[in-house]
Structures are given as C-alpha cells and as structure tokens.
mmCIF file of the N, C-alpha and C atoms, coordinates in Angstrom:
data_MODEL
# 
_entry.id   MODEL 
# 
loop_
_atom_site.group_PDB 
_atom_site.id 
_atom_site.type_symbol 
_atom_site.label_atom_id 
_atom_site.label_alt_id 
_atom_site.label_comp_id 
_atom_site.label_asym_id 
_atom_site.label_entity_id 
_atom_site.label_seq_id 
_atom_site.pdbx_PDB_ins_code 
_atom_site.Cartn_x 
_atom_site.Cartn_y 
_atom_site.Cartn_z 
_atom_site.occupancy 
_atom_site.B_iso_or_equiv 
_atom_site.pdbx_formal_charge 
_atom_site.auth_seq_id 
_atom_site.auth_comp_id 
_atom_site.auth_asym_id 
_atom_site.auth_atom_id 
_atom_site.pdbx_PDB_model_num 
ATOM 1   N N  . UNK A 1 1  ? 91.651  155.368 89.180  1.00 0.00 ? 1  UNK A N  1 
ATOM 2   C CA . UNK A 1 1  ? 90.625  154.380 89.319  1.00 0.00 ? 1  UNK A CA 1 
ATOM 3   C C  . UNK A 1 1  ? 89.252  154.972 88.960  1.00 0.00 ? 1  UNK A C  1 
ATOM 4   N N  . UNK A 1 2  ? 88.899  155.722 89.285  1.00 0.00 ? 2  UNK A N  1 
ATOM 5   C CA . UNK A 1 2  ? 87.700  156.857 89.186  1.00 0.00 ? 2  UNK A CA 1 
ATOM 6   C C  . UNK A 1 2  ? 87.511  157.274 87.410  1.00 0.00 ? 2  UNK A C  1 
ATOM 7   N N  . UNK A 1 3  ? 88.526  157.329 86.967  1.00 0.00 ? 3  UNK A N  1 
ATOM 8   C CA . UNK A 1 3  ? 89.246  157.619 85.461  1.00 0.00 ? 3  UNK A CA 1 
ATOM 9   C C  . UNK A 1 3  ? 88.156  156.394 84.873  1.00 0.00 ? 3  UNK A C  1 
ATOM 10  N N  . UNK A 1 4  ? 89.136  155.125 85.364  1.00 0.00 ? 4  UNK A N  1 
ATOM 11  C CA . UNK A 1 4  ? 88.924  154.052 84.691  1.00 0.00 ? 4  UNK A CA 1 
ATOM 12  C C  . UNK A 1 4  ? 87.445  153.825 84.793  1.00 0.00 ? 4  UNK A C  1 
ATOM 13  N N  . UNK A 1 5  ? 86.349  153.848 86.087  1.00 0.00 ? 5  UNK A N  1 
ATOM 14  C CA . UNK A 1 5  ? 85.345  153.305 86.539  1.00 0.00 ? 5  UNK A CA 1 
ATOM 15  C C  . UNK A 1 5  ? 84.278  154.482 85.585  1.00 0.00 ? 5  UNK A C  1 
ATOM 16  N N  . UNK A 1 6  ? 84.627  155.646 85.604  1.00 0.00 ? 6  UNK A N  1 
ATOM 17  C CA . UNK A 1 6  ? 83.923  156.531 84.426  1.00 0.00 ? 6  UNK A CA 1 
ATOM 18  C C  . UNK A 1 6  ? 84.103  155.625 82.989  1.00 0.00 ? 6  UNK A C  1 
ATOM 19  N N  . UNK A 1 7  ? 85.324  155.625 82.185  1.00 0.00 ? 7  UNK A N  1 
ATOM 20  C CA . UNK A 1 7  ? 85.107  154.887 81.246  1.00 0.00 ? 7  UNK A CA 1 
ATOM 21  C C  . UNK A 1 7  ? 84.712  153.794 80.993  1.00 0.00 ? 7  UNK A C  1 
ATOM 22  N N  . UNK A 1 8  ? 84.118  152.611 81.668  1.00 0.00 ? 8  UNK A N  1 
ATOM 23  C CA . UNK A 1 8  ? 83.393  151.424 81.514  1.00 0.00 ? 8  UNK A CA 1 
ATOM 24  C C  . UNK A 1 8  ? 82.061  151.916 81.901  1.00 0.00 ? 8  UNK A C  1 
ATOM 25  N N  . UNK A 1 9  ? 81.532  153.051 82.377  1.00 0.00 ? 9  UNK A N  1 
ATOM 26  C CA . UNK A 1 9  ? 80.415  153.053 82.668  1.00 0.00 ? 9  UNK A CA 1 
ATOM 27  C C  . UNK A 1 9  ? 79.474  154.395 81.363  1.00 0.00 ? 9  UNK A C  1 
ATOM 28  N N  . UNK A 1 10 ? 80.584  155.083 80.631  1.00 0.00 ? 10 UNK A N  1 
ATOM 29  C CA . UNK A 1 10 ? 80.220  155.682 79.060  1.00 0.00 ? 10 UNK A CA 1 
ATOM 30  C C  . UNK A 1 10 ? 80.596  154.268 77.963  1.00 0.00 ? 10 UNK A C  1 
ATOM 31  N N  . UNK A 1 11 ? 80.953  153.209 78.351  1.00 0.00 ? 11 UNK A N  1 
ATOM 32  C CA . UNK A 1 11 ? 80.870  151.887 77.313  1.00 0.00 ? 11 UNK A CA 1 
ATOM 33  C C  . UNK A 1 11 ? 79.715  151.744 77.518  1.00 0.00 ? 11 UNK A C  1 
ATOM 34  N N  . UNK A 1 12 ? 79.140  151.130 78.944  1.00 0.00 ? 12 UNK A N  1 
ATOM 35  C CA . UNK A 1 12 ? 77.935  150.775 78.932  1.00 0.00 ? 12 UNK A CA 1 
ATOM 36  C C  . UNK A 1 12 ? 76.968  151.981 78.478  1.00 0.00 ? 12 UNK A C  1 
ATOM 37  N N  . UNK A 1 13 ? 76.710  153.299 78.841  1.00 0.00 ? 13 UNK A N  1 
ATOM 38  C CA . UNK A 1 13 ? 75.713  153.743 78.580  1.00 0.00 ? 13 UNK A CA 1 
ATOM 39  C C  . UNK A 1 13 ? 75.503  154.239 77.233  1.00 0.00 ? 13 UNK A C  1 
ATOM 40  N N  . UNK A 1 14 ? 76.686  153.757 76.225  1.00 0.00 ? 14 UNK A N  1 
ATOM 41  C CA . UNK A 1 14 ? 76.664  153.843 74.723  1.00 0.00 ? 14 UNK A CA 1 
ATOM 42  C C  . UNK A 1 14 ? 76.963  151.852 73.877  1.00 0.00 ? 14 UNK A C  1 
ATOM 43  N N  . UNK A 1 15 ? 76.155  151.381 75.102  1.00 0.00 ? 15 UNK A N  1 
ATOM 44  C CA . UNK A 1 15 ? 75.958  150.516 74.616  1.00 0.00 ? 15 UNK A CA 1 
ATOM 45  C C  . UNK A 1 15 ? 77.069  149.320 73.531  1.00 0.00 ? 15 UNK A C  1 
ATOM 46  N N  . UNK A 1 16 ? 78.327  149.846 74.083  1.00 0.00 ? 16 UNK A N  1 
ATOM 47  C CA . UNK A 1 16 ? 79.415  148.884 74.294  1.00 0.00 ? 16 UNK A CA 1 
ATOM 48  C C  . UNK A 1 16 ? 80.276  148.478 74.985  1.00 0.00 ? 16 UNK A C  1 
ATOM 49  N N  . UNK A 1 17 ? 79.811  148.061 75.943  1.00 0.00 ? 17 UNK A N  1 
ATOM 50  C CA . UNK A 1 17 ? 80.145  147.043 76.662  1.00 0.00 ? 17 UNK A CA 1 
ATOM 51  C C  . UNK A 1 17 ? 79.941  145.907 76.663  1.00 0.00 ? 17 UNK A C  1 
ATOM 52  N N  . UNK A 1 18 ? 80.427  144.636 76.774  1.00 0.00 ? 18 UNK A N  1 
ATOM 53  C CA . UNK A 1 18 ? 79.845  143.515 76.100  1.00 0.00 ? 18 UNK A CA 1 
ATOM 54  C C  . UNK A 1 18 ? 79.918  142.468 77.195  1.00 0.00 ? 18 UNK A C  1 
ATOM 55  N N  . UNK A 1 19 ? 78.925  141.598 77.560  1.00 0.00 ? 19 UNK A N  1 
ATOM 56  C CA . UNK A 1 19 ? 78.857  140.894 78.259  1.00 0.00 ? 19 UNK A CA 1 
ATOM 57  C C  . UNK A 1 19 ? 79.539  139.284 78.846  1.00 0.00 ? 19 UNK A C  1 
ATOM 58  N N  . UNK A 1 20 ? 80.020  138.853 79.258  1.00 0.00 ? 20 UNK A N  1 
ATOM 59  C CA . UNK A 1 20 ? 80.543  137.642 79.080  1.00 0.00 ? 20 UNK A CA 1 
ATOM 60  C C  . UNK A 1 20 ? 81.338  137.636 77.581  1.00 0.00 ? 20 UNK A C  1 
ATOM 61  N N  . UNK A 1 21 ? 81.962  138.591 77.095  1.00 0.00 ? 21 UNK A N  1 
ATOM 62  C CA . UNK A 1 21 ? 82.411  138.582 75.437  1.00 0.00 ? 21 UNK A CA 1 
ATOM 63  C C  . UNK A 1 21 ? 81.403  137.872 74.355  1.00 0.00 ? 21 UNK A C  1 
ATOM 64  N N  . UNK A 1 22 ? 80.165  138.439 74.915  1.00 0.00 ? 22 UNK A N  1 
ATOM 65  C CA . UNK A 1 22 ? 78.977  137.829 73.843  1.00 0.00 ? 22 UNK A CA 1 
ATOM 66  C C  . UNK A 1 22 ? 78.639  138.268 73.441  1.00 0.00 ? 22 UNK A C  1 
ATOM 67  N N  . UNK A 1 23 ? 77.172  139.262 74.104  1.00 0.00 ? 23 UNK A N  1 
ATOM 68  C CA . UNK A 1 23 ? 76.039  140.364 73.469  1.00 0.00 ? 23 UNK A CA 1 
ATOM 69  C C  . UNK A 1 23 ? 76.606  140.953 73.991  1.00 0.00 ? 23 UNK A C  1 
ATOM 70  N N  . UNK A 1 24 ? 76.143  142.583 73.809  1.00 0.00 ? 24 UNK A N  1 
ATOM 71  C CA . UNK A 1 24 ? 76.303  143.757 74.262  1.00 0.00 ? 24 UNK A CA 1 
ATOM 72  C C  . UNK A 1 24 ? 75.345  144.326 75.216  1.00 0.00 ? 24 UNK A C  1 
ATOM 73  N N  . UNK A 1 25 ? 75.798  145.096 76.480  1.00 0.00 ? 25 UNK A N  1 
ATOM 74  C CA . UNK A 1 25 ? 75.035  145.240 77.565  1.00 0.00 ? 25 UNK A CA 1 
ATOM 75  C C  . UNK A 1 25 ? 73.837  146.526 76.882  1.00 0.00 ? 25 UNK A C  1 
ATOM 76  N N  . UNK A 1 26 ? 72.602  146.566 77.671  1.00 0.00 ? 26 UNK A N  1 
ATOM 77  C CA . UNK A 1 26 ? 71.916  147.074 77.128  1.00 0.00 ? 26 UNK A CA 1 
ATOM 78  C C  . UNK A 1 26 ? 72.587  148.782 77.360  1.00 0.00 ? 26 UNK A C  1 
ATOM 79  N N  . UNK A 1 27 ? 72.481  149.805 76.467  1.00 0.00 ? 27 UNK A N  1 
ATOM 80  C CA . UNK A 1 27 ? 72.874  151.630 77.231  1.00 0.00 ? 27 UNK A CA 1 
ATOM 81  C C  . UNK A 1 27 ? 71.789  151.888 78.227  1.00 0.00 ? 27 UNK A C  1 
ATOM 82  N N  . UNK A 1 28 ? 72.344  153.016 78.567  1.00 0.00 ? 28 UNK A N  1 
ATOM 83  C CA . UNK A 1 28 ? 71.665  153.863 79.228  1.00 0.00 ? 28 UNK A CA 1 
ATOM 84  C C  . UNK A 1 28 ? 71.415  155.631 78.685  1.00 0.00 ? 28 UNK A C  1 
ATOM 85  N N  . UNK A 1 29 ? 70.260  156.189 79.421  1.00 0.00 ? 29 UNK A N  1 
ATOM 86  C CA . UNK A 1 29 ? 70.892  157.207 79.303  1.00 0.00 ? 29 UNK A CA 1 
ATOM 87  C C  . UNK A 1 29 ? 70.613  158.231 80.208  1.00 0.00 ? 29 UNK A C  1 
ATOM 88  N N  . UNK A 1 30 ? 70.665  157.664 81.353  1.00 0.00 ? 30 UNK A N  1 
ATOM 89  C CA . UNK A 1 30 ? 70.987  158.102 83.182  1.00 0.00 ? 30 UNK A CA 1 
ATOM 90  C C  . UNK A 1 30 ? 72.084  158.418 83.712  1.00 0.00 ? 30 UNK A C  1 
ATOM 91  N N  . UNK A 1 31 ? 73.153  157.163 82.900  1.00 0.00 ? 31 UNK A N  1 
ATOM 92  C CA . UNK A 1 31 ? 73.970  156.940 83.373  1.00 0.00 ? 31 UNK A CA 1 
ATOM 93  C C  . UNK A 1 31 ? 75.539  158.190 83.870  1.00 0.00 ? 31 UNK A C  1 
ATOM 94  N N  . UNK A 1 32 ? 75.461  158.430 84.636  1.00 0.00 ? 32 UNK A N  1 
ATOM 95  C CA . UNK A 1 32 ? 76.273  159.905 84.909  1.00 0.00 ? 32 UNK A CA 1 
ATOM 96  C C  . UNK A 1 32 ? 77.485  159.282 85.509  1.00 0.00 ? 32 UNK A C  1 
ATOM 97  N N  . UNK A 1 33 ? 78.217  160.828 84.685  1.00 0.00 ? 33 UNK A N  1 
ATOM 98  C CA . UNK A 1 33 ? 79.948  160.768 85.646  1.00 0.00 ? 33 UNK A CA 1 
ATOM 99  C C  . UNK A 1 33 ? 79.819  160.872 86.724  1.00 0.00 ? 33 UNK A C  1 
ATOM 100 N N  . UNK A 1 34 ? 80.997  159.892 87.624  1.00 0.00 ? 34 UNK A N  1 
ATOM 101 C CA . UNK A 1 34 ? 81.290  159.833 88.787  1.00 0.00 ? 34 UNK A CA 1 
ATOM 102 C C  . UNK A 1 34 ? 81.789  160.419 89.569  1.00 0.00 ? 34 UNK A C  1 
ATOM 103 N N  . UNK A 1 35 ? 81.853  161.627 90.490  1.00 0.00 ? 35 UNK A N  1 
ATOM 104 C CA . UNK A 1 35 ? 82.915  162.805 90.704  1.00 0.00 ? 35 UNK A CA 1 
ATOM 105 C C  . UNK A 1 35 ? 83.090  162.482 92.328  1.00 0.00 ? 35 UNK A C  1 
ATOM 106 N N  . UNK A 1 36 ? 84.726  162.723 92.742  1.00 0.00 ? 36 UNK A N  1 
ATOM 107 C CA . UNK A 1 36 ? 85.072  162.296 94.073  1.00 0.00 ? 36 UNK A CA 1 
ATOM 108 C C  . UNK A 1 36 ? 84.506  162.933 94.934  1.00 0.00 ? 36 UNK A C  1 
ATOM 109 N N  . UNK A 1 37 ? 84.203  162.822 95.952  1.00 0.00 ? 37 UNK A N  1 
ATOM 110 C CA . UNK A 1 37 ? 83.675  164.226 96.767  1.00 0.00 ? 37 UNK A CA 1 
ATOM 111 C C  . UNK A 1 37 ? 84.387  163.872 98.326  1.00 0.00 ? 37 UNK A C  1 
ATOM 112 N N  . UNK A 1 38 ? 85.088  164.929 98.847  1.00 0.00 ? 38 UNK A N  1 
ATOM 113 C CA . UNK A 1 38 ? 85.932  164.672 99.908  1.00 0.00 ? 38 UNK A CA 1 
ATOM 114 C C  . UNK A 1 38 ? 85.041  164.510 100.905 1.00 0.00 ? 38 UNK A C  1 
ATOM 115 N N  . UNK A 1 39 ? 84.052  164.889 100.920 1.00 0.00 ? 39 UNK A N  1 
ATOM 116 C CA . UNK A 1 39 ? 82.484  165.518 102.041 1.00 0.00 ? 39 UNK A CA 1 
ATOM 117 C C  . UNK A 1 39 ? 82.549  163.567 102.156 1.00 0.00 ? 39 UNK A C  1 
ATOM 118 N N  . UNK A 1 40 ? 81.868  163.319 101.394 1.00 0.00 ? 40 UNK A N  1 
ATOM 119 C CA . UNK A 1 40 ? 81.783  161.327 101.167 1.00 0.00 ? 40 UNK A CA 1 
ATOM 120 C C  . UNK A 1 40 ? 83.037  160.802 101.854 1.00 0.00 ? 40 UNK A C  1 
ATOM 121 N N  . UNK A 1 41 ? 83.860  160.972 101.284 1.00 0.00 ? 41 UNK A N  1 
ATOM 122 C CA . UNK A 1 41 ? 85.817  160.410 101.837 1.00 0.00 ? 41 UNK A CA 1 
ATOM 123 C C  . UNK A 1 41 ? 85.688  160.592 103.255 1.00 0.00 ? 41 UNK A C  1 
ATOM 124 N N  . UNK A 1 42 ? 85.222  161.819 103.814 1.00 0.00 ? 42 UNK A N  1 
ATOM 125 C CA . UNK A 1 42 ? 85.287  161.315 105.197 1.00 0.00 ? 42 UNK A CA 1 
ATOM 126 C C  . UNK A 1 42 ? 84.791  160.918 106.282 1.00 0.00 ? 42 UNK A C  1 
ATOM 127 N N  . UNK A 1 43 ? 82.995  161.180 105.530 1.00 0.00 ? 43 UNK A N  1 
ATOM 128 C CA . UNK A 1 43 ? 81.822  160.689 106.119 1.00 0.00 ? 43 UNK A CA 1 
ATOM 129 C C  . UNK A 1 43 ? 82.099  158.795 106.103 1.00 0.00 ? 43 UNK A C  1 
ATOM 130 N N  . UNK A 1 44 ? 82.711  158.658 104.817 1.00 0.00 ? 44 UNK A N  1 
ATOM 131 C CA . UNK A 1 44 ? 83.070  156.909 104.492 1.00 0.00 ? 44 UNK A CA 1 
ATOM 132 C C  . UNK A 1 44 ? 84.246  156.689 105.993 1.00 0.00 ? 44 UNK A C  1 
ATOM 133 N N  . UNK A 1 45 ? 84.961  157.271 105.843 1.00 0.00 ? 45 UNK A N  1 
ATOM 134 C CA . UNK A 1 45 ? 86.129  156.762 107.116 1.00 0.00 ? 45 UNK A CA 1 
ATOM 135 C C  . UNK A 1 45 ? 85.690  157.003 108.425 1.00 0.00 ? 45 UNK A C  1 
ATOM 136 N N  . UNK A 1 46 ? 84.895  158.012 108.391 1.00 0.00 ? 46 UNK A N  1 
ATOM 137 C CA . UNK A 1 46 ? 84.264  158.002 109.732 1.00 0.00 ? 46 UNK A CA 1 
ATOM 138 C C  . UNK A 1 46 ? 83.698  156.818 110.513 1.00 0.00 ? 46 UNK A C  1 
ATOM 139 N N  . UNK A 1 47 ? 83.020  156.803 109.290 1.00 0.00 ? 47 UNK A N  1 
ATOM 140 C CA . UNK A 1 47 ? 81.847  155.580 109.167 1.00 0.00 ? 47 UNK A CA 1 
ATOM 141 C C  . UNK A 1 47 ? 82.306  154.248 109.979 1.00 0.00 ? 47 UNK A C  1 
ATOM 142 N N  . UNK A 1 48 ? 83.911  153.927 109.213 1.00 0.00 ? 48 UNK A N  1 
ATOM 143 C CA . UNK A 1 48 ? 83.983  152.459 109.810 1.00 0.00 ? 48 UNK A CA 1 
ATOM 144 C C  . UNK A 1 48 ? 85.404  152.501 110.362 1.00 0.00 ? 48 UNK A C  1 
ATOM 145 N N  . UNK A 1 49 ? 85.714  153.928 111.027 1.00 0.00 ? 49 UNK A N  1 
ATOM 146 C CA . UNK A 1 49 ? 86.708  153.900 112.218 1.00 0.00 ? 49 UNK A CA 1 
ATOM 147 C C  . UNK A 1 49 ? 86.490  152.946 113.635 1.00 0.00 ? 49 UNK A C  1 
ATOM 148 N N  . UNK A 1 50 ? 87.178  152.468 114.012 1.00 0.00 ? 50 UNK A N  1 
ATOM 149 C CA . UNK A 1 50 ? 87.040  151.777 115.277 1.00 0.00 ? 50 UNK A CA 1 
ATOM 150 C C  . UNK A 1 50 ? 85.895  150.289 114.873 1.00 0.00 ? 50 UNK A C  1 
ATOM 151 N N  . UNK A 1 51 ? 86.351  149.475 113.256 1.00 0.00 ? 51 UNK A N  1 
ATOM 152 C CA . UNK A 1 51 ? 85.226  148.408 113.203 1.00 0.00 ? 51 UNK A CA 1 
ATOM 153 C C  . UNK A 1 51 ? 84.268  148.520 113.699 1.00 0.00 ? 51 UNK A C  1 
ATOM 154 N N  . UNK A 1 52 ? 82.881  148.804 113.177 1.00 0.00 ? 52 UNK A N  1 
ATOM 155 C CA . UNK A 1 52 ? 82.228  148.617 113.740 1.00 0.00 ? 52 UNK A CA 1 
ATOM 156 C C  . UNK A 1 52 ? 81.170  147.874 113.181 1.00 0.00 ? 52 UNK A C  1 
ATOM 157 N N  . UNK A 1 53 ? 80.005  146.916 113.933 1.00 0.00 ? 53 UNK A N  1 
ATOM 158 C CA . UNK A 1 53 ? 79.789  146.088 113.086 1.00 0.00 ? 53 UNK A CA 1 
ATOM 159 C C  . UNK A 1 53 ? 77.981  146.108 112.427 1.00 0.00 ? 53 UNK A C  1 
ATOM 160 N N  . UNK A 1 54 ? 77.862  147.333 112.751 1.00 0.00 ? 54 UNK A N  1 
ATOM 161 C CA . UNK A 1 54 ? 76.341  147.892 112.188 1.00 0.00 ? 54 UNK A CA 1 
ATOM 162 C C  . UNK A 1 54 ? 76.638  148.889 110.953 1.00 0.00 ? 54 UNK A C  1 
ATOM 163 N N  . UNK A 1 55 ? 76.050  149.326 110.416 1.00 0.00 ? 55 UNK A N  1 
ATOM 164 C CA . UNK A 1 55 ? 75.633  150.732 109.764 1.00 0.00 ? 55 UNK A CA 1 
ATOM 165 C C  . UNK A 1 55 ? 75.526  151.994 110.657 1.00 0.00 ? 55 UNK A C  1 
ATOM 166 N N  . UNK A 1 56 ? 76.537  153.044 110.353 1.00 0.00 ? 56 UNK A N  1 
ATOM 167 C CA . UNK A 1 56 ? 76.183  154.408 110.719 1.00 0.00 ? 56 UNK A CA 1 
ATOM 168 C C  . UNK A 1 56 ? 74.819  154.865 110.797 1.00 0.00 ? 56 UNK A C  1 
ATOM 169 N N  . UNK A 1 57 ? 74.141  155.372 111.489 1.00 0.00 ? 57 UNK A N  1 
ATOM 170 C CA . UNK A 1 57 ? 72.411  156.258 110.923 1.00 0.00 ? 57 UNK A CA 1 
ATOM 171 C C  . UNK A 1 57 ? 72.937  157.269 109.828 1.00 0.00 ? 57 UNK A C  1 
ATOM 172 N N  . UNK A 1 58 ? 72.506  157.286 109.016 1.00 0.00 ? 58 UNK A N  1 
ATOM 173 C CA . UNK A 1 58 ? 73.015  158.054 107.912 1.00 0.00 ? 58 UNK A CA 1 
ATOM 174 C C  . UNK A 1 58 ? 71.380  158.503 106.863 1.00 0.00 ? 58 UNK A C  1 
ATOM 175 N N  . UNK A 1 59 ? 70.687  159.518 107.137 1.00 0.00 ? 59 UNK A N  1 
ATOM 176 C CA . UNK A 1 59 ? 69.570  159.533 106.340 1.00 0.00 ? 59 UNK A CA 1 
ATOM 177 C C  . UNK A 1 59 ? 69.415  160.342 104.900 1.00 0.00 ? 59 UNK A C  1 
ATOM 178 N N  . UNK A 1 60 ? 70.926  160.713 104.687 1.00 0.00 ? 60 UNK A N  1 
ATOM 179 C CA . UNK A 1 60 ? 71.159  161.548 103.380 1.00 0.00 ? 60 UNK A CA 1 
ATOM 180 C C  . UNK A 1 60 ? 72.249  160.714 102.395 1.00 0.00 ? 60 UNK A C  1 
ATOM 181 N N  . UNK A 1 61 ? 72.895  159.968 102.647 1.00 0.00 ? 61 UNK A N  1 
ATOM 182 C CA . UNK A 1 61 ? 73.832  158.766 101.735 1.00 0.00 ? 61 UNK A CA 1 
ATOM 183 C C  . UNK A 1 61 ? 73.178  158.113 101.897 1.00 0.00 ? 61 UNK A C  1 
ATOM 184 N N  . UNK A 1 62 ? 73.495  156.764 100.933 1.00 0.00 ? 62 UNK A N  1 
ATOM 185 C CA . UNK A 1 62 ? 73.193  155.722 101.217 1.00 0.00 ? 62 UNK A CA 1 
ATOM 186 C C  . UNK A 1 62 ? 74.572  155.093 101.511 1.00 0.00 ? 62 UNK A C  1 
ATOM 187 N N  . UNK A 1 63 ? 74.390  153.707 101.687 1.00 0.00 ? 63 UNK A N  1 
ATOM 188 C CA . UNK A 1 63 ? 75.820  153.520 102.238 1.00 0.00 ? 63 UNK A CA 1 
ATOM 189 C C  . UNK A 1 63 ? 75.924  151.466 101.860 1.00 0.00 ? 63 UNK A C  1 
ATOM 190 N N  . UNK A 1 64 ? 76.856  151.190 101.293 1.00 0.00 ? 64 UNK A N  1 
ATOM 191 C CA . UNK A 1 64 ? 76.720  149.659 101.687 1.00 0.00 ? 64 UNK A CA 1 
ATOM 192 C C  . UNK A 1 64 ? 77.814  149.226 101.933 1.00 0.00 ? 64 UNK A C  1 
ATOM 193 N N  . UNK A 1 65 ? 77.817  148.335 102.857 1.00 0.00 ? 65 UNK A N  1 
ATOM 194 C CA . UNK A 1 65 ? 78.174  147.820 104.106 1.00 0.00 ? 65 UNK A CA 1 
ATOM 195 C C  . UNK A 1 65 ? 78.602  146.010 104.239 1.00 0.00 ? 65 UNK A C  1 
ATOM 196 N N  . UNK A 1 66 ? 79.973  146.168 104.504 1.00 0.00 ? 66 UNK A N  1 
ATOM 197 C CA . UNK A 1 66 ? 80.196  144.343 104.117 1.00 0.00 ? 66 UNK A CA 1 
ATOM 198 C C  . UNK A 1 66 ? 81.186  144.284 105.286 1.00 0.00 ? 66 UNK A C  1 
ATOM 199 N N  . UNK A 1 67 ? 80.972  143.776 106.179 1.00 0.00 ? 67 UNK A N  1 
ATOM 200 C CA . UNK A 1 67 ? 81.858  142.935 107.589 1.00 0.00 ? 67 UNK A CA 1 
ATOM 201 C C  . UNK A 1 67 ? 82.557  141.938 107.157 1.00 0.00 ? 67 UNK A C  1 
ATOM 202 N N  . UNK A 1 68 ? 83.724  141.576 106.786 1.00 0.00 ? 68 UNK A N  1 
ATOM 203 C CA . UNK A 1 68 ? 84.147  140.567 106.792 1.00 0.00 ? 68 UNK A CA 1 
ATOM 204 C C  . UNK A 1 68 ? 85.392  139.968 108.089 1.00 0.00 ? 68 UNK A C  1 
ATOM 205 N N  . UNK A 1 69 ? 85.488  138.487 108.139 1.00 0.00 ? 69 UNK A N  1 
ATOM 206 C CA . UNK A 1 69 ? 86.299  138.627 109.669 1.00 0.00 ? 69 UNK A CA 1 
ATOM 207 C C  . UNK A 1 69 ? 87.175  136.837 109.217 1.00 0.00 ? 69 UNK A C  1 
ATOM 208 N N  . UNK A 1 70 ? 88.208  137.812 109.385 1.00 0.00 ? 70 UNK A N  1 
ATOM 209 C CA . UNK A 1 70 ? 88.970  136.156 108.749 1.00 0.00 ? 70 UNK A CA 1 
ATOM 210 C C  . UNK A 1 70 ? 89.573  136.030 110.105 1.00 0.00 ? 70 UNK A C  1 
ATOM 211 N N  . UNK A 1 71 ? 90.037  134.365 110.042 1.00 0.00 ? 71 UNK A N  1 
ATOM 212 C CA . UNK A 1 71 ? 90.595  134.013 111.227 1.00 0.00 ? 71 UNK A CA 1 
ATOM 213 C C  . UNK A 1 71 ? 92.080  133.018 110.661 1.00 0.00 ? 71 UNK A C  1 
ATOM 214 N N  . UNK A 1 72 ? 93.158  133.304 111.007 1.00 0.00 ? 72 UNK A N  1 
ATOM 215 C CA . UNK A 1 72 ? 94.404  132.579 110.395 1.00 0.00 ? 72 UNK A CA 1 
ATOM 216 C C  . UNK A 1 72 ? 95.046  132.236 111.138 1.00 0.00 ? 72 UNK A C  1 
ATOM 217 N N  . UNK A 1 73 ? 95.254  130.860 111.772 1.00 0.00 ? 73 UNK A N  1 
ATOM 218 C CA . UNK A 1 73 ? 95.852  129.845 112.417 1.00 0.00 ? 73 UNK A CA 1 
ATOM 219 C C  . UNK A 1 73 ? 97.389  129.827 111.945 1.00 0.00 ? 73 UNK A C  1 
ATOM 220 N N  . UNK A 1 74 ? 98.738  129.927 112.463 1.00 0.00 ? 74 UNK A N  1 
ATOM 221 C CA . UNK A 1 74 ? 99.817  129.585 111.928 1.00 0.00 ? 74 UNK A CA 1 
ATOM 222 C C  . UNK A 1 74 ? 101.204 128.867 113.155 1.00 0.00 ? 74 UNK A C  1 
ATOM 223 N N  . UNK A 1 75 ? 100.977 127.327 112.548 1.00 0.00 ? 75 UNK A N  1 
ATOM 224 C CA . UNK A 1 75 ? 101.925 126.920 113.540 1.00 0.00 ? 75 UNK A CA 1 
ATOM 225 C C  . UNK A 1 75 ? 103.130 127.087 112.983 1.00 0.00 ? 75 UNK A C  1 
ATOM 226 N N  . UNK A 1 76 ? 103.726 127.847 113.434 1.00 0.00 ? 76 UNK A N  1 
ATOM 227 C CA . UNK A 1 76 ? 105.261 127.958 113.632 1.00 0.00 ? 76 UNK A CA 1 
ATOM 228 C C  . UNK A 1 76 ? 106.026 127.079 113.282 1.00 0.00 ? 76 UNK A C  1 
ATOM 229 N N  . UNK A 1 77 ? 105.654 125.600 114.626 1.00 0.00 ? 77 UNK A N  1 
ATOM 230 C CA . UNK A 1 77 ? 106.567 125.196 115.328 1.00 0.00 ? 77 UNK A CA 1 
ATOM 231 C C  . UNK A 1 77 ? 106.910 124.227 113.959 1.00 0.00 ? 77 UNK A C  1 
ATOM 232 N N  . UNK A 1 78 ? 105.757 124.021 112.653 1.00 0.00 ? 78 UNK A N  1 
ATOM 233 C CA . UNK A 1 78 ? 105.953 123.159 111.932 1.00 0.00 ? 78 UNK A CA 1 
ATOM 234 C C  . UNK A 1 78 ? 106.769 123.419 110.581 1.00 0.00 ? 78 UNK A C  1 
ATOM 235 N N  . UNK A 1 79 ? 107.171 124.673 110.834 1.00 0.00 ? 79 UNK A N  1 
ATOM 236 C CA . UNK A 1 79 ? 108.548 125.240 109.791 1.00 0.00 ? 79 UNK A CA 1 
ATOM 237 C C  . UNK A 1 79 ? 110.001 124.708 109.819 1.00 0.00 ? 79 UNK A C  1 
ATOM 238 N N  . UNK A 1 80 ? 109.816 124.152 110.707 1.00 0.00 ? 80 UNK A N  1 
ATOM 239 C CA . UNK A 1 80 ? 111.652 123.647 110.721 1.00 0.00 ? 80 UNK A CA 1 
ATOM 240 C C  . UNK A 1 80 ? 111.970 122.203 110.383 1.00 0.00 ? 80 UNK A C  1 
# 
C-alpha cells in the first residue's frame, strides 16, 4: 500500500496525474517519499487504544482524527 501511495504521489509531483480524467494535476517539487516508521505505528495504536473520543496531547506529530459510531438495529424475529 505504501508502494502504491508513493507511486501516485511521483505522478503527481511529475505532473501526471490527471484529474477527474481531464487536466493534469499541477507537480510538485516538495513532494517526498513516504517511509513507514514503527516509532508512528505505535504512537498511532496507542493513540486510539481503549476508543477514545478526543485527540492524544501530542506536540511533535501531528495527528488526524475521525470518530465514527454506527448503530445497527437487527430484528431477528423477522427472518423466518
């Protein structure tokens, strides 16, 4: 995945990548490889062990943050 998310992001910063299959997105040339870092992997799981429903204090990552909370009703009794 990391593979893949590097190569769409050297399309864009060589300026082919194409938008809606129209124009072409503008390059870059900021744009840097992505490298895993285990230090992140477990600061990330730390992070949102035990749901929780704020942001970690974290003043050296940045971090973003999406709660989502589904609720699924299933009567049974109306399968037979």
């Amino acid at each position: 995945m990391l593979h893949d998310h590097n190569l769409y992001r050297s399309r864009i910063a060589q300026s082919l990548a194409v938008h809606s299959g129209s124009s072409p997105l503008p390059g870059g040339s900021n744009i840097r490889k992505v490298v895993w870092s285990c230090e992140l992997e477990e600061l990330a799981s730390a992070a949102v062990r035990g749901c929780p429903t704020k942001r970690a204090p974290n003043n050296t990552y940045g971090q973003n943050y999406e709660l989502s909370v589904y609720c699924y009703f299933h009567d049974f009794g109306r399968l037979s």
